[in-house]
C-alpha positions in Angstrom: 2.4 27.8 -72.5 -1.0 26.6 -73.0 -4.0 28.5 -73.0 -6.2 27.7 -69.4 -9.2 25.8 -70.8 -13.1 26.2 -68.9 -12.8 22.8 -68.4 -10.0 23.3 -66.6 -11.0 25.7 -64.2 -12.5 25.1 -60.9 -16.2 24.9 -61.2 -18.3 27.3 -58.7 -20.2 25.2 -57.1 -23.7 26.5 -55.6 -24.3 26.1 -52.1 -26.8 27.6 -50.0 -26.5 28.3 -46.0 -29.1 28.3 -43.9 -29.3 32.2 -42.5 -27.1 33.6 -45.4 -27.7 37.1 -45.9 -29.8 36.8 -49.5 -29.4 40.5 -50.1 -26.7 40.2 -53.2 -28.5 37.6 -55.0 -30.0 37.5 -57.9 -33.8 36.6 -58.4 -32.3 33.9 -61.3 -29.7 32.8 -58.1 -32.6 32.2 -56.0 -34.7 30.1 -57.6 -31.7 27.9 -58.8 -30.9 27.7 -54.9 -34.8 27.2 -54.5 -34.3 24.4 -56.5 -31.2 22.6 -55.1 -33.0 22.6 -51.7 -36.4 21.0 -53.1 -34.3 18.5 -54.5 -32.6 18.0 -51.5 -35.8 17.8 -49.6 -36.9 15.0 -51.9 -33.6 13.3 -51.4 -34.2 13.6 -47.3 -37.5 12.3 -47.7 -37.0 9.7 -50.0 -34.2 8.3 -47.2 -36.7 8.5 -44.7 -38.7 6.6 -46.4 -36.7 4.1 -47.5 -35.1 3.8 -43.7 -38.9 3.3 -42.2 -39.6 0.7 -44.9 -36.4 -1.1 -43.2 -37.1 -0.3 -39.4 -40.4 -2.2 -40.2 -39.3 -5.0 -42.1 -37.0 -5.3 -39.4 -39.5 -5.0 -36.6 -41.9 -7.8 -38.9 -39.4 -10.3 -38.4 -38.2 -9.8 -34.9 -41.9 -9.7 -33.6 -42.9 -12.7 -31.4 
């Protein structure tokens, strides 16, 4: 029987919930999950953004 590879294990993957106790986490696990929200903050803002640009396009052409 094969040996079980890292590759194929399940990977953990990081999540953060809003209001989860922080208490067992590591300073190092906290910035990381600092991270992951600022880039999902820029993600959020860069679909606003790109949904406004539309919603005025949109209202530029239906204008009479």
């Amino acid at each position: 029987m094969p040996a079980i590879d890292d590759d194929d294990r399940p990977k953990r993957k990081v999540a953060h919930e809003i209001g989860q106790d922080l208490t067992l986490l590591a300073v190092e696990e906290l910035r990381e999950r600092v991270g992951l929200l600022q880039d999902e903050i820029a993600r959020l803002e860069a679909d606003i953004a790109r949904k406004q640009a539309t919603r005025s396009a949109a209202d530029q052409f239906f204008k009479t």
